[in-house]
N, C-alpha and C positions, 0 to 999 in steps of 0.2 A: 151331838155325838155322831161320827160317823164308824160307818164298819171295816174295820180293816180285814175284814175275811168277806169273800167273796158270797161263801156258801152261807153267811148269815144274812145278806141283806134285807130280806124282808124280815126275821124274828128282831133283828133292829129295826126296822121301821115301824115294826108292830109295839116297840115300849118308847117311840117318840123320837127316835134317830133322825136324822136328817140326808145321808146316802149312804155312800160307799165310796172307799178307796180303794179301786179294783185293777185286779189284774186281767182277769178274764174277761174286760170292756177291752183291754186290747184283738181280743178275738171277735166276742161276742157284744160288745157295747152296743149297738141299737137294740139287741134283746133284751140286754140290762137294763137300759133308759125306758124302751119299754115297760117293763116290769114295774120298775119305779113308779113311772108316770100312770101305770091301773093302780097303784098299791093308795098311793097321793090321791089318785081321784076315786077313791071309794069301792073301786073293783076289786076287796080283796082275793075272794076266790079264785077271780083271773091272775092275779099277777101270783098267787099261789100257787097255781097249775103252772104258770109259766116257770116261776122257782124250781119246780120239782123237776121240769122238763130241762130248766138250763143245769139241773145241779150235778148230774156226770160228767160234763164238759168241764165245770167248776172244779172240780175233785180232781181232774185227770192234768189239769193245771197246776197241780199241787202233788203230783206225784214224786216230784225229786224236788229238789232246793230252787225257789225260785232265784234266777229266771232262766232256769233250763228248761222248763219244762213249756214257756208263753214263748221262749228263741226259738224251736224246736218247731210249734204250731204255727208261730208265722214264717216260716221257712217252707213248711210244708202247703202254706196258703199263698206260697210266691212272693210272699214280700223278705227278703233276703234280709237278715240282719244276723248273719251268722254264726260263729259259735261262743260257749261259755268260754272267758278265761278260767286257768290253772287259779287255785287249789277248787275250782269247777270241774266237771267233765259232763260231755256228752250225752245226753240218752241213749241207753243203748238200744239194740233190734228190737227184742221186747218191749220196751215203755214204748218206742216209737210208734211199733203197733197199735198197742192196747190206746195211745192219745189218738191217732188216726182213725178209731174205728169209733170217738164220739165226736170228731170235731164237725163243725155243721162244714157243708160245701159250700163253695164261691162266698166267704160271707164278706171278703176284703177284695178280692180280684175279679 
């Protein structure tokens, strides 16, 4: 079984999951694989703290319908892949804020 929620991965892995189908590995994926890879080898506490630590990014990812909200973060991370089509829109001023003020720096450029 894998997770298709980003912000469950590790309560999946903890009843015998096997990953994740993530959206937020497009931002944050060495964190993730991280995380994974303490979870796998016994370190749960670490990759638990790492969970808690990645899950505002997770959550801010999920703020509107994806993929506005992962288009948005790698635009803002320089890698250009433009905008939502219609019956999509935009993120507006506010969410763009509020995603920019968890997303990690330099983590793709």
């Amino acid at each position: 079984m894998y997770s298709g929620d980003d912000g469950l991965t590790i309560p999946v892995l903890a009843i015998g999951g096997a990953g994740v189908v993530s959206v937020a590995s497009h931002i944050i994926g060495n964190q993730m694989q991280e995380m994974i890879t303490k979870f796998k080898n016994g370190h749960v506490q670490e990759a638990a703290a790492e969970h808690r630590r990645l899950l505002p990014i997770m959550k801010a990812l999920f703020m509107a319908p994806n993929p506005t909200p992962v288009k948005a973060a790698l635009n803002m991370q320089g890698v250009q892949v433009g905008d939502v089509r219609l019956p999509m829109i935009p993120l507006n001023e506010e969410e763009k804020s509020a995603l920019q003020k968890v997303l990690p720096i330099n983590t793709l450029v």
